[in-house]
C-alpha positions in Angstrom: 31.7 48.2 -47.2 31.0 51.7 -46.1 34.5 53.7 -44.3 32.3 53.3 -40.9 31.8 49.7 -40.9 34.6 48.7 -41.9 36.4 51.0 -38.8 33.6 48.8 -36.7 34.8 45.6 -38.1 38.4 46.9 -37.6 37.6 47.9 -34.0 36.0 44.7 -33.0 38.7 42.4 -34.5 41.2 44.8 -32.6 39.6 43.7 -29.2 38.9 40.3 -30.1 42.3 39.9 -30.2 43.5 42.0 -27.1 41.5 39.3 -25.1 42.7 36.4 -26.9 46.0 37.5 -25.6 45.2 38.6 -22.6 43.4 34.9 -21.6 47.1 33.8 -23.1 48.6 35.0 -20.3 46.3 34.7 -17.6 46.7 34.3 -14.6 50.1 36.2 -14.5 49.3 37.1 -10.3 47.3 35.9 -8.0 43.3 35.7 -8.0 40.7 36.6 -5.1 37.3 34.9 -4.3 35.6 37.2 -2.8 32.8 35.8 -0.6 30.2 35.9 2.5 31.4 35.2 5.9 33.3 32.6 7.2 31.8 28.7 7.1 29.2 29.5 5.1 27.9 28.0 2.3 29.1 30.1 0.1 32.9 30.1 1.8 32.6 26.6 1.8 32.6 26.2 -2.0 35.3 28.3 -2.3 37.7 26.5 -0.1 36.9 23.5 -2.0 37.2 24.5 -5.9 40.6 27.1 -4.8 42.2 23.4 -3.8 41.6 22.4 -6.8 42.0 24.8 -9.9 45.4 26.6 -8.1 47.2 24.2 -9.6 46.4 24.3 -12.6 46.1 27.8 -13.1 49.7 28.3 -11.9 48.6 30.8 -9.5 47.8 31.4 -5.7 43.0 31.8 -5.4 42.5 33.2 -1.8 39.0 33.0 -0.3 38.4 36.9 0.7 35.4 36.7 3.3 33.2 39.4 3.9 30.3 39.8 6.4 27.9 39.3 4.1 26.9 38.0 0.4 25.8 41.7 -0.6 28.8 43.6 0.5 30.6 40.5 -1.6 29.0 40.9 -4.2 29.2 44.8 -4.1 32.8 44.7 -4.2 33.2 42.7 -6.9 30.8 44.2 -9.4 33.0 47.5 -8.8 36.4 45.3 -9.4 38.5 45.6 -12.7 37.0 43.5 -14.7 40.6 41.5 -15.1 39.6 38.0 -13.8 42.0 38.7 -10.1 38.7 39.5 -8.7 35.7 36.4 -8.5 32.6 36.0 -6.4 31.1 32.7 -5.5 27.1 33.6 -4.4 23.9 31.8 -4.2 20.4 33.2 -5.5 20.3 35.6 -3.1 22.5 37.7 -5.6 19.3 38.3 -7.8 16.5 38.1 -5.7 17.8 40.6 -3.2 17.2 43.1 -5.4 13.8 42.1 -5.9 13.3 43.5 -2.1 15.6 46.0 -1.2 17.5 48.5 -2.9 20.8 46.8 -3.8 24.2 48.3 -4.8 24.8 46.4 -8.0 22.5 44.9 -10.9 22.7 41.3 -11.0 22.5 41.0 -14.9 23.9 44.1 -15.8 27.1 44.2 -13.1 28.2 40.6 -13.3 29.8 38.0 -15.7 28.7 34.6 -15.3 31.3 31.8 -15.2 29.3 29.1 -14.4 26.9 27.2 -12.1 28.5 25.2 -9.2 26.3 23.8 -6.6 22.8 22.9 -6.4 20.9 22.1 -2.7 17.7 20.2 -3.2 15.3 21.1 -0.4 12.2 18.6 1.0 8.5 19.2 1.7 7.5 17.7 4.8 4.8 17.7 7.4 4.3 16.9 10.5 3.1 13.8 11.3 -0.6 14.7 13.1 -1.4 16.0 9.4 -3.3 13.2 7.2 -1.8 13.9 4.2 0.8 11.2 2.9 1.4 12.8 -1.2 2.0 16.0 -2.2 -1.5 14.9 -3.9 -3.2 14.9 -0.8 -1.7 17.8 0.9 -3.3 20.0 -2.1 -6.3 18.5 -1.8 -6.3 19.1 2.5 -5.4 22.7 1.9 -8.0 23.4 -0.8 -10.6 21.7 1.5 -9.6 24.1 4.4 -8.5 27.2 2.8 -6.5 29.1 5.1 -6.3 26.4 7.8 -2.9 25.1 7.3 0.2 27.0 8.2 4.1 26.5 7.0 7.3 27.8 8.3 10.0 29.3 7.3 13.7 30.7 8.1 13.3 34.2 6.8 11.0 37.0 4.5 12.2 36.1 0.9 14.6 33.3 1.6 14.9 30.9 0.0 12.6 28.4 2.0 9.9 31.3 2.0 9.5 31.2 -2.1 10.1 27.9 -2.4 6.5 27.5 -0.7 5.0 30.1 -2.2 5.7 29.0 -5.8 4.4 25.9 -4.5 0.9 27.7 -3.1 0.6 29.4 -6.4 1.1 26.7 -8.8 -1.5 24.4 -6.6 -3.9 27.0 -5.9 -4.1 26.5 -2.3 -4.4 29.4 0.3 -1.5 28.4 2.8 -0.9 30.7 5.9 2.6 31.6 6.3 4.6 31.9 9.5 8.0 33.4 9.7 10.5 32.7 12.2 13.9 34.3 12.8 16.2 31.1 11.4 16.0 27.9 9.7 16.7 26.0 13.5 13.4 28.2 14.8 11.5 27.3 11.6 12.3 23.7 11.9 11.7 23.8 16.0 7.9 25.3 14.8 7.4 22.6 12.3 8.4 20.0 15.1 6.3 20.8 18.1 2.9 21.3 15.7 2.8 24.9 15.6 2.7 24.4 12.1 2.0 21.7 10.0 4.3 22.0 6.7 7.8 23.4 5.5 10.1 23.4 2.6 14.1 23.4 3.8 17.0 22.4 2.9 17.5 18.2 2.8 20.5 18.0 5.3 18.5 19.0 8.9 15.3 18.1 8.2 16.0 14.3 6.7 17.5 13.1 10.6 13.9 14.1 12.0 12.5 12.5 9.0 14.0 8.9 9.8 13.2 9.6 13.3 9.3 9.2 12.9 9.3 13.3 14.0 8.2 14.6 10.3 7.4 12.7 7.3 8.7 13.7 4.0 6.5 13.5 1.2 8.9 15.1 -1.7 11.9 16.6 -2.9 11.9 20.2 -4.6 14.5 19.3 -7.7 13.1 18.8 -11.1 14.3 15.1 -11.2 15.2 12.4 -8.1 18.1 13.2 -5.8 21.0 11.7 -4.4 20.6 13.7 -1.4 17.5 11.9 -0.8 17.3 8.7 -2.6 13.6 7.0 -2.5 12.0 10.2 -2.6 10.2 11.4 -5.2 9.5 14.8 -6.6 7.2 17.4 -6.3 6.2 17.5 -9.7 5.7 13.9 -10.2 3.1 13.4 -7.4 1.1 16.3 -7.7 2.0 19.6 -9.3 4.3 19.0 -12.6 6.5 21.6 -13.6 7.3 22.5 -9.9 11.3 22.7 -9.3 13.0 25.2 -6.2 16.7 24.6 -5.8 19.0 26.4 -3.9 22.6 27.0 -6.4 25.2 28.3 -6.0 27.2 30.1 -8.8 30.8 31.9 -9.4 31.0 35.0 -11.6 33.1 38.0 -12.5 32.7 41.6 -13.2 31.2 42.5 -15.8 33.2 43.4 -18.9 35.6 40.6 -17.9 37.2 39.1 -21.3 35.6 36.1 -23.0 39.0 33.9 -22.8 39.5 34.8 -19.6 35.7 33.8 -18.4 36.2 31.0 -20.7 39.1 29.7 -18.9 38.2 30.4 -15.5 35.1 28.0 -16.5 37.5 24.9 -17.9 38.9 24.6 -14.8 36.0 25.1 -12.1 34.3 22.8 -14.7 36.9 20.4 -14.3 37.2 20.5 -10.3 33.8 20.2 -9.9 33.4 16.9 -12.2 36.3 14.9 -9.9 34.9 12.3 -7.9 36.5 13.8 -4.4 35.0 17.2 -4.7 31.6 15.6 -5.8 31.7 13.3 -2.9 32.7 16.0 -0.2 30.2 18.5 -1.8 27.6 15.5 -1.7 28.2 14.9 2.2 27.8 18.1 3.0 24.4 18.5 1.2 25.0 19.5 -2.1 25.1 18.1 -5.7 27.7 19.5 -8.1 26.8 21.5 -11.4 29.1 22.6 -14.0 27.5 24.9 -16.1 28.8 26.9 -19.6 28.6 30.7 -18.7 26.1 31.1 -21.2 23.6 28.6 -19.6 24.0 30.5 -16.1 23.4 33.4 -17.7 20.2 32.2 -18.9 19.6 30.7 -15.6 19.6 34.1 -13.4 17.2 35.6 -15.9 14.4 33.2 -15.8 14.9 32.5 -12.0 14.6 36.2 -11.1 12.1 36.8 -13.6 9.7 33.9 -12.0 11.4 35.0 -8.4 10.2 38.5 -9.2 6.4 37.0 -10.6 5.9 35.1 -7.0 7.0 38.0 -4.8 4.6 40.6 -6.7 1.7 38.1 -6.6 2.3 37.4 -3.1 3.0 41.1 -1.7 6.2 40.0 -0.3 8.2 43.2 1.1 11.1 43.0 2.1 11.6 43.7 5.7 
């Protein structure tokens, strides 16, 4: 072995075990979740997993709330990259840079830890529409190409390409209509103004039950608790078709492997006992522990088709 690999060798077995004992003795202080603002989703998660991995981690986690995901997420991807300093954030971490300008890279700037949450959303029309199957709602909107309208909360939320991936994959020309919020978006589905949406299970399933929409599927790749009895998109009309909503924790980049490594036992752990699953489930949500290394691969091929269906759709950011 040449002088310079072996000084490489040297060098990388020198830092392999610095961070075996740093993770050793981490957390020697206390560790910050920093998140979007108060009561929201992503505030809500946090509350829940710091109750439960404190404890075992022998060490105060404090929810730090800012007014918004991106300045979250801004401030942690310029943290030390010691493990004090955590973010909890849904997709909107990578797919807002996909419209605007953002202050961080969402691959480069962050280290995953792992997947937490994921929100199923439904597909549902109002009732005055015919179709009664995702099947024949492809078939209505390919018979009347640019007839049909859909709803939803916001340019680029999540709702938004959730129905876009679904107007590309079927091949149908879909008119969308934005409104500003999920509750406007919802009110336009109900009073006919349109005559489809994708959102999240939670408020559109007590209009379904009241005879005011009709669900025909779930967004998830396979059935979900949420909505038990519904099936999925992709088994009654367009296979391969999945849009979740997840929620995931992460680190600044850089952060050490047995720290990361750590960090993920115990969310892993929280998020498999059968209180936090049923409190999560009430509130909409199904829990996911992933390894950091299958989130990782997550982001990348869910901005990388995020990115596809915003090019082929012209979606700016407004």
């Amino acid at each position: 072995m040449s002088r310079t690999r072996f000084a490489l060798a040297s060098l990388g077995l020198l830092v392999l075990v610095i961070d075996v004992a740093y993770g050793q003795n981490y957390p020697a202080k206390p560790i910050r979740i920093v998140t979007g603002a108060a009561g929201g989703g992503g505030d809500f998660a946090s509350r829940l997993v710091v109750q439960a991995i404190s404890g075992p981690l022998g060490q105060p986690v404090i929810v730090d709330n800012r007014s918004g995901s991106l300045l979250a997420a801004e401030a942690v991807s310029k943290a030390p990259p010691d493990g004090y300093t955590l973010t909890v954030q849904g997709a909107v971490l990578w797919i807002l840079p996909l419209l605007y300008k953002a202050p961080y890279d969402a691959v480069r700037d962050f280290a995953p830890i792992s997947l937490m949450l994921r929100e199923v959303s439904v597909l549902a029309v109002h009732p005055s529409l015919p179709a009664k199957s995702v099947k024949e709602l492809i078939a209505l909107a390919k018979a009347k190409p640019g007839e049909l309208s859909y709803s939803s909360s916001q340019v680029g939320g999540q709702s938004h390409l959730a129905m876009e991936l679904f107007k590309s994959m079927a091949g149908a020309d879909i008119v969308h209509i934005p409104y500003k919020g999920a509750g406007a978006a919802t009110i336009g589905l109900l009073s006919g103004q349109v005559q489809l949406m994708i959102n999240s299970a939670p408020p559109m399933m007590p209009h379904v039950k009241a005879g005011k929409l009709r669900a025909l599927a779930v967004t998830s790749a396979e059935p979900s608790l949420l909505v038990p009895g519904l099936p999925t998109v992709a088994a009654t009309g367009l296979p391969g078709y999945e849009s979740v909503s997840m929620t995931c924790i992460l680190a600044p980049a850089k952060t050490p492997a047995a720290v990361i490594n750590r960090l993920n036992q115990e969310i892993v752990r929280a998020l498999n006992q059968p209180d936090i699953k049923s409190r999560f489930l009430s509130a909409g949500a199904e829990t996911v522990g992933s390894s950091p290394e299958e989130l990782a691969a997550t982001i990348k091929a869910d901005q990388a088709r995020m990115d596809k269906i915003i090019k082929d759709a012209g979606i700016k950011g407004e």
